[in-house]
C-alpha positions as CSV (number, residue, x, y, z in Angstrom):
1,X,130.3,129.2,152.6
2,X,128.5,131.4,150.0
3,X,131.7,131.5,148.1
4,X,132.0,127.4,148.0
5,X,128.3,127.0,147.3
6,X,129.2,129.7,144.4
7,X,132.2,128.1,143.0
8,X,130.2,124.5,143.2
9,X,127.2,125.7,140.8
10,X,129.6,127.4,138.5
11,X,131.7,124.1,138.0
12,X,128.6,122.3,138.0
13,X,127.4,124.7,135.6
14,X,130.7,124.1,133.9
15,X,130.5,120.2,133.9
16,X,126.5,120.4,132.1
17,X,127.7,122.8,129.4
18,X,130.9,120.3,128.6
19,X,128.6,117.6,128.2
20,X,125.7,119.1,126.2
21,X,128.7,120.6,123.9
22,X,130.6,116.8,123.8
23,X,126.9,115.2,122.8
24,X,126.3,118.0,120.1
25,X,130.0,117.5,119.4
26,X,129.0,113.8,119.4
27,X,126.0,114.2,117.0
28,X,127.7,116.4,114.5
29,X,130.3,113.7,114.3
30,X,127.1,110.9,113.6
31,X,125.7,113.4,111.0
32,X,128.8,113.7,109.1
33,X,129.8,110.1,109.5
34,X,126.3,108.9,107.9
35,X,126.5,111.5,105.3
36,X,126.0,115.0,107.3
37,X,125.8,118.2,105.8
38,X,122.9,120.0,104.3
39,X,121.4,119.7,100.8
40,X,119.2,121.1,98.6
41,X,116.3,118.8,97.3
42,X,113.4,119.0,95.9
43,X,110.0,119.3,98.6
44,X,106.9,117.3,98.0
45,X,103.3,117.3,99.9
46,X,100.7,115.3,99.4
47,X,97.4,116.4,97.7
48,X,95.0,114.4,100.1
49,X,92.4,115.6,96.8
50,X,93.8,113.6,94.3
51,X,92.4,111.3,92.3
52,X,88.8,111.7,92.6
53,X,86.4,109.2,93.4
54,X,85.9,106.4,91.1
55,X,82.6,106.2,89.8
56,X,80.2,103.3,89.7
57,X,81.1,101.9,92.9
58,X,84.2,100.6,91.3
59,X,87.0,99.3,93.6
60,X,90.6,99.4,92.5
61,X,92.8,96.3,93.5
62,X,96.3,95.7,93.6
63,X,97.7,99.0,91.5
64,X,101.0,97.5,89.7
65,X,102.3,100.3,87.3
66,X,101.6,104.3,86.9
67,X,102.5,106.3,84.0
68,X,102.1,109.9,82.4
69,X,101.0,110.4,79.0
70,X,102.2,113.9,77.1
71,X,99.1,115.8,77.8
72,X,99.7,114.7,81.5
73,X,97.0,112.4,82.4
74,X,98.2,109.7,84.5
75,X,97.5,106.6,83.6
76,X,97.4,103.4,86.1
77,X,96.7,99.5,85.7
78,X,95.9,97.9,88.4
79,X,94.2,94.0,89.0
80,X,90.6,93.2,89.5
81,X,90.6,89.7,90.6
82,X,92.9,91.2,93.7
83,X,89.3,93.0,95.1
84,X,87.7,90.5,97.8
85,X,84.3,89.3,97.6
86,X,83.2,91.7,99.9
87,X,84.6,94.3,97.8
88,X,83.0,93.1,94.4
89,X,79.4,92.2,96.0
90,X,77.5,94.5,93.5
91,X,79.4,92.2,90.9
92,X,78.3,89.0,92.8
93,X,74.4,90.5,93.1
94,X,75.2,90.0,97.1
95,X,75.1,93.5,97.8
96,X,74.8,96.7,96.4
97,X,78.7,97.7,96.5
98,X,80.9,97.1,95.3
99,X,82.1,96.5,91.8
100,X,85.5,96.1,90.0
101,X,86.9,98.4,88.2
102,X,88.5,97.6,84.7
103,X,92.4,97.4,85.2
104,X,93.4,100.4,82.6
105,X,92.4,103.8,84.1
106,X,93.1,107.3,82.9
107,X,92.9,110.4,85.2
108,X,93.1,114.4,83.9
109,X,95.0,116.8,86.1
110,X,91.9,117.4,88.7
111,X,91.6,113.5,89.0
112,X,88.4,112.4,87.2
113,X,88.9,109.2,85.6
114,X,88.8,110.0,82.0
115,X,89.3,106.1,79.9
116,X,89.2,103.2,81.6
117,X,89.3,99.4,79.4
118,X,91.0,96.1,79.3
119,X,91.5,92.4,81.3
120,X,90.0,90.1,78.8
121,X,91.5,88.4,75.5
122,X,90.6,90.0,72.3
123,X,90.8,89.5,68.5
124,X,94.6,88.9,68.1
125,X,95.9,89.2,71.2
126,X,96.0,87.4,74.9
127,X,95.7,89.5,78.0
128,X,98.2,88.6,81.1
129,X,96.7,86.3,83.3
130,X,98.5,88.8,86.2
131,X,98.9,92.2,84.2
132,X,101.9,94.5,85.1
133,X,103.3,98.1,84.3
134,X,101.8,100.4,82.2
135,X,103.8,102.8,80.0
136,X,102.7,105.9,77.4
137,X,105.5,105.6,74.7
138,X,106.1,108.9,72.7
139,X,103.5,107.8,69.7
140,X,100.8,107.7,72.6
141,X,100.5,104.3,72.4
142,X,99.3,102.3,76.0
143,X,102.2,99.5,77.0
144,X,101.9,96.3,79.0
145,X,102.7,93.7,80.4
146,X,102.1,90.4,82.8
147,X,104.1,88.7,85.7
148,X,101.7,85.9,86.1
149,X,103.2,81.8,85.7
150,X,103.5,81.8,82.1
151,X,102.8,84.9,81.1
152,X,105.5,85.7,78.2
153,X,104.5,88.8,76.5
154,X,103.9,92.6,76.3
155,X,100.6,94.3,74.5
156,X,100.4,97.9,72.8
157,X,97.2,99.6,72.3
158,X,95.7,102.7,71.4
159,X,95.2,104.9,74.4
160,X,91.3,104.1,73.2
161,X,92.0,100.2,73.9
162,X,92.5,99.7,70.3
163,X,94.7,96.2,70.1
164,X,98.2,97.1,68.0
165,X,100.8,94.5,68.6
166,X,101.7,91.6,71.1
167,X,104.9,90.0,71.1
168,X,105.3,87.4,73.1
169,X,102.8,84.6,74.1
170,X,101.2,83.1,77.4
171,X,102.2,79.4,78.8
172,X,105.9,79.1,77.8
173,X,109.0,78.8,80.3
174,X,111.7,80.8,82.3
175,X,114.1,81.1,80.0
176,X,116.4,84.2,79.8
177,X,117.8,83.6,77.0
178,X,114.9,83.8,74.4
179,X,114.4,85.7,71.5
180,X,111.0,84.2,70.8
181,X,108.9,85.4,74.0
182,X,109.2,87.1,78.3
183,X,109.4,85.4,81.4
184,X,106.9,87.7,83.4
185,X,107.5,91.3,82.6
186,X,107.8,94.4,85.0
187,X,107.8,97.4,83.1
188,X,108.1,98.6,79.7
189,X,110.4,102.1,79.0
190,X,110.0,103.2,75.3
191,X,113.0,105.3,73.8
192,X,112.0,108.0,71.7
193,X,115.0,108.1,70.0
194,X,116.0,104.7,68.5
195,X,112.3,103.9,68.9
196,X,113.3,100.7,70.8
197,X,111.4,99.1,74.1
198,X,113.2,98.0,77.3
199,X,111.6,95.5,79.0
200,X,112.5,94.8,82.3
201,X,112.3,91.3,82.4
202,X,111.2,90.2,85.2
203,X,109.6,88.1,87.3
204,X,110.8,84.8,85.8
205,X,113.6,85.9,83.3
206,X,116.6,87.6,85.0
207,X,117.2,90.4,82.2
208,X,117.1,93.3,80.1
209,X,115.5,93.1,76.8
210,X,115.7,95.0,74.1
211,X,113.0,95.4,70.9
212,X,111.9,97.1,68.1
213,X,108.7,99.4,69.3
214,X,107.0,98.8,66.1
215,X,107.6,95.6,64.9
216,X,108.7,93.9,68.1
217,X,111.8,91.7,67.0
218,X,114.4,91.1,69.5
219,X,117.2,93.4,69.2
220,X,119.7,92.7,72.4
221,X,119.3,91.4,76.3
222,X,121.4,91.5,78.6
223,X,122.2,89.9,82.9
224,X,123.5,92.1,85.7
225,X,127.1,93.6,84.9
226,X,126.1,92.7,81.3
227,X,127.0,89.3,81.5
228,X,124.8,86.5,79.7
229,X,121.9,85.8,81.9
230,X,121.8,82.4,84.0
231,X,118.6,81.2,85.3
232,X,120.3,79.5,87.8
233,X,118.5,79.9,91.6
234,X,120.9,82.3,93.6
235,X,119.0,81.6,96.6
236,X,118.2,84.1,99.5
237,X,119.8,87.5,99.3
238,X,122.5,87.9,101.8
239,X,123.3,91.9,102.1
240,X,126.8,90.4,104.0
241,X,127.6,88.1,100.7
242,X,129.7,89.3,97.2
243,X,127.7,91.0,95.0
244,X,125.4,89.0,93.0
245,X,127.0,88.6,89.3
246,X,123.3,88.2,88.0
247,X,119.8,89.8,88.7
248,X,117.6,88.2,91.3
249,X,113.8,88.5,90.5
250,X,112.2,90.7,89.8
251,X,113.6,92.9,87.0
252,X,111.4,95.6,88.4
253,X,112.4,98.5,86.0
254,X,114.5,99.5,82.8
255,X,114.6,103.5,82.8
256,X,116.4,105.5,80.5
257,X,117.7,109.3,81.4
258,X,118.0,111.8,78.9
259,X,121.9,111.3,78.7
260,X,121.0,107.8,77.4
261,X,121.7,105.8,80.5
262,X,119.6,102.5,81.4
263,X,118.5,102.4,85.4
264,X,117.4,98.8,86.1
265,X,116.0,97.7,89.9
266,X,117.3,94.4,90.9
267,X,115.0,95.0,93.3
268,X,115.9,91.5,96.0
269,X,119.4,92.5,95.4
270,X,118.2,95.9,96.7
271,X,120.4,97.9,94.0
272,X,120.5,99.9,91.0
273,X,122.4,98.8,88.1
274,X,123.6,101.6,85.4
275,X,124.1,100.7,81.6
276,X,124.6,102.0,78.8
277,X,122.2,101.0,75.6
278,X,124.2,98.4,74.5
279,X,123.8,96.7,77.9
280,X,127.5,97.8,79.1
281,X,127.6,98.1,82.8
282,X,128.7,101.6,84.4
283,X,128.3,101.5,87.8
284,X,126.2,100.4,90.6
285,X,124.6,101.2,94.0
286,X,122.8,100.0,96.7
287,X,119.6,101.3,98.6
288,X,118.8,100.4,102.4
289,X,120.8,97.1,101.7
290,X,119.7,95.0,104.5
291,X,116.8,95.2,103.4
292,X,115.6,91.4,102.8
293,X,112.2,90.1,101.7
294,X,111.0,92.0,98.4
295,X,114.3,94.2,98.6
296,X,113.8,98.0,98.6
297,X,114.5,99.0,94.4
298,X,111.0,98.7,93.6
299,X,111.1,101.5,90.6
300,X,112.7,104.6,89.2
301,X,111.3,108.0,87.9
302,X,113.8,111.0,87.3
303,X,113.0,114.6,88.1
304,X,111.8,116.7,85.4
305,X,114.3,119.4,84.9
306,X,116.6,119.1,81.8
307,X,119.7,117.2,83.4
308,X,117.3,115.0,85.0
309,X,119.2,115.7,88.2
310,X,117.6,113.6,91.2
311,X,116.1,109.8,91.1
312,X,113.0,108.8,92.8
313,X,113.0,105.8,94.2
314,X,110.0,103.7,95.3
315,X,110.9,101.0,98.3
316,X,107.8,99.4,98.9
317,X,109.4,97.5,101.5
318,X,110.8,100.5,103.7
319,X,107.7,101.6,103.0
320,X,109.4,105.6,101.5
321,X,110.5,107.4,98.3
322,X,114.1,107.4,98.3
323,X,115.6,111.2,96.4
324,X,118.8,109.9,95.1
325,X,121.7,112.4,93.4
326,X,121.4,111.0,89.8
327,X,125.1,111.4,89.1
328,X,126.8,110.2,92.0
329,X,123.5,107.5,93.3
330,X,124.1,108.9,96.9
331,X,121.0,108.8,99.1
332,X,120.1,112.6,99.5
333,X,116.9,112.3,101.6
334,X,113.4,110.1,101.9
335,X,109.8,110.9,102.5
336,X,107.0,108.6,103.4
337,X,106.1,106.3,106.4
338,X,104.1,102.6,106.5
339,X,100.5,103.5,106.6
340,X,96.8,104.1,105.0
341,X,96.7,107.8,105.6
342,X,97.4,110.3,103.0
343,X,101.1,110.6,102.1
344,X,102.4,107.2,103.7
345,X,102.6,103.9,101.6
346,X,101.4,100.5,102.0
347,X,103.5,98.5,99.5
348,X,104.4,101.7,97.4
349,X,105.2,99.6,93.9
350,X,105.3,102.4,90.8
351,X,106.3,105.8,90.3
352,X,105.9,108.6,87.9
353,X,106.9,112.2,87.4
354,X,104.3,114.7,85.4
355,X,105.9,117.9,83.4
356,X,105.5,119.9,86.6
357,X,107.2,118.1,88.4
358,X,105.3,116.2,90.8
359,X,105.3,112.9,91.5
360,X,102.3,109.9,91.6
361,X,102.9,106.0,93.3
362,X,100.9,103.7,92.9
363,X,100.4,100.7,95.8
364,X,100.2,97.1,95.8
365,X,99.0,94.3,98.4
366,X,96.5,96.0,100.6
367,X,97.5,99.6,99.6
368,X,95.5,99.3,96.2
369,X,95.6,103.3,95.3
370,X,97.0,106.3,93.5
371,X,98.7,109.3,95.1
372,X,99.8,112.6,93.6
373,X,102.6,114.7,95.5
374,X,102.8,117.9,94.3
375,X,106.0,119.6,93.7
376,X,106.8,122.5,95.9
377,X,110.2,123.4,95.0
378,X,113.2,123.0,96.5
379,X,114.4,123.1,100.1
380,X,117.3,122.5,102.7
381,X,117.7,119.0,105.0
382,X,120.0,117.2,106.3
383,X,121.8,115.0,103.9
384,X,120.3,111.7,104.6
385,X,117.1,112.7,106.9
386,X,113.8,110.9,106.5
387,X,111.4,113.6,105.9
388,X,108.4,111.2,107.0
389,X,104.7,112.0,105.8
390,X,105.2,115.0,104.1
391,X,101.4,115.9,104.6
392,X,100.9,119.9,103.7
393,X,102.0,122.6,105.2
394,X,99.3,124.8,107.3
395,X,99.3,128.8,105.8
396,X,101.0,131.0,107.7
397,X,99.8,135.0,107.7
C-alpha cells in the first residue's frame, strides 16, 4: 500500500512538473513569437518635482507642443481659452483663483518658469486662433504654429517675444497644394544645416512642407510615399485595409535625425513614415495599429547619444511612450499608464529630449501639464514589455 501511495505522488509529482515546464515551454514560445528576447534600453523615472509651481495662480490648459532650447530650458505652449471658468475665476473677478496663464512658458532645469508671453495679434503678425507646437531652432529663435479652422501660418520670435516673421495668413482653405500659406500646422523641426523648416502640415493639409527658415519661401512639399498630396476624404482608418497612399490628419510631426532622415507621424494612420530631404520615401512602420480614434503616432523625439539610436514615441491614445529601435522601427519596449498621477498620461501629445538625456511630454484634453523623466541609464527587459508607470525607484542600503 505504501509503495502504491508512493509511486501515485511521484507520478503525480511527475504529471505537475510536465505541465508547469509545457506552460513555461508555452510562454517562452508567446515571448519569442511577439518579439521575445531581452534588450537593452534606456530606463526613465519620473521626477514627481518637476516643473515647479506656476506662480500667480496661473492655470495651464491644453499643453500642445514642448521643446528644449540649447541652454536646456524647456519651453512649452499650451492654450488658455481651454481653462474652465471655474479655473479662470480670478480672471472673471468671481473668485480669487484662478487665472490663465499666457500660452508660451519657459522653465530652467529646477522648473521655475523663467519667460512666459504671447496669444494676442501684434504689430505685423496674427496669432493662431488654436496655437500649436513650439520649436527652438538653432539661432534661438521661438517657432509656432496654429491648428485652428483657418489658421494658415507659422510665427518666429525672439525667445523675448520679439515678432520676426510669419509666413502664412489666417482664414484661407485646405489646400495641400499651396505655396502661398498652411492648412493648420502641427509642428515645426528647424534644420541647422540647410537652414530650412519642416512643417508638418497638419491638421487640414495632408503634407510635408518645406521652407526657407529666414525668409520663408516655399522650397518643396510633399504626401505620404512622396506622392503629390490629395485632399481627398480617405474616410475612417481601417487597420485591416491597404495602406493608405496618402496622410490622414493630422500631420503630427516632421523630425529630422542627425543622418538627415525626415520622421513624419501620420498619426490616424497610426504609422511612421521615413524620408529623405527631398521628400523620397524610405520605409515605413506601424505602432499599436488597431489603434483607431486619434491613432497612436502622436510625436517623435530621438535619444541624445550621437547615432541617435532609439525613438520616443508619444501615443496619446494608448496612453505610453513607445522606445522604438531607430534603425530597424521595431517596438523595443513602452512606459506609462492612462492616469493623473505622476508618470502616467492623460492624452500625452508632445515630446522632447534635453542634452542629458531625459525626456519631457506634454498633455492635452484634461491632462493640461508638463512632465520631466529623467534619464537613468540603460537597463535589460523583455523585448516588447510595457514597463508601466515608471515612478522612482526606493534606495536600497
Amino acid at each position: 500500500m505504501k509503495r502504491n501511495v508512493a509511486i501515485g505522488t511521484f507520478l503525480a509529482s511527475l504529471l505537475v512538473a510536465l505541465g508547469i515546464g509545457q506552460g513555461i515551454l508555452e510562454r517562452r514560445a508567446e515571448a519569442l513569437q511577439n518579439g521575445g528576447g531581452k534588450v537593452q534600453v534606456p530606463r526613465f523615472e519620473v521626477d514627481p518635482t518637476f516643473p515647479k509651481p506656476l506662480p500667480n495662480h496661473w492655470y495651464q490648459g491644453m499643453s500642445i507642443g514642448v521643446g528644449v532650447d540649447a541652454n536646456d530650458h524647456i519651453w512649452i505652449v499650451h492654450r488658455p481659452d481651454s481653462v474652465n471658468p471655474i479655473e479662470a475665476a480670478a480672471d472673471a473677478k468671481t473668485g480669487e483663483c484662478c487665472a490663465k496663464a499666457p500660452p508660451i512658458l519657459e522653465f530652467d532645469q529646477q522648473g521655475t518658469l523663467l519667460r512666459h508671453w504671447g496669444g494676442s495679434d501684434g504689430d505685423g503678425y496674427q496669432w493662431p486662433s488654436s496655437n500649436h507646437g513650439v520649436t527652438i531652432d538653432h539661432k534661438g529663435n521661438v517657432w509656432v504654429g496654429g491648428n485652428g479652422g483657418g489658421d494658415g501660418l507659422v510665427l518666429k520670435f525672439t525667445q523675448d517675444g520679439k515678432f520676426l516673421m510669419q509666413v502664412g495668413k489666417k482664414g484661407v482653405p485646405v489646400d495641400s497644394n499651396s505655396t502661398e500659406h498652411f492648412g493648420q500646422v502641427a509642428k515645426i523641426f528647424v534644420d541647422k544645416k540647410e537652414n530650412e523648416a519642416y512643417i508638418a502640415d497638419g491638421y487640414g493639409n495632408k503634407r510635408v512642407a518645406v521652407i526657407d527658415a529666414d525668409t520663408g519661401k516655399f522650397k518643396r512639399y510633399w504626401g505620404a510615399y512622396g506622392n503629390k498630396p490629395d485632399d481627398t476624404n480617405l474616410g475612417r482608418y481601417d487597420p485591416e485595409a491597404p495602406p493608405a497612399q496618402q496622410f490622414r490628419t493630422p500631420v503630427h510631426c516632421a523630425e529630422m535625425s542627425n543622418d538627415r532622415l525626415v520622421y513624419v507621424c501620420d498619426r490616424v494612420n497610426d504609422r511612421i513614415q521615413v524620408f529623405t530631404p527631398e521628400g523620397k520615401f524610405v520605409k515605413e512602420a506601424w505602432v499599436s495599429r488597431k489603434t483607431l480614434g486619434d491613432g497612436s503616432t502622436w510625436d517623435i523625439a530621438f535619444s541624445n547619444d550621437p547615432q541617435q539610436k532609439f525613438i520616443y514615441l508619444a501615443d496619446g491614445h494608448d496612453e505610453k511612450v513607445w522606445i522604438l529601435d531607430r534603425q530597424s522601427l521595431e517596438i523595443l519596449t513602452s512606459f506609462g499608464d492612462g492616469g493623473k498621477m505622476p508618470g502616467q498620461f492623460y492624452a500625452v501629445h508632445s515630446i522632447a529630449t534635453d542634452s542629458k538625456g531625459n525626456i519631457y511630454t506634454t498633455e492635452t484634453y484634461d491632462g493640461r501639464r508638463l512632465q520631466r523623466f529623467l534619464y537613468k541609464g540603460m537597463q535589460t527587459v523583455t523585448k516588447g514589455e510595457d514597463q508601466g508607470t515608471v515612478w522612482p525607484r526606493t534606495a536600497t542600503k
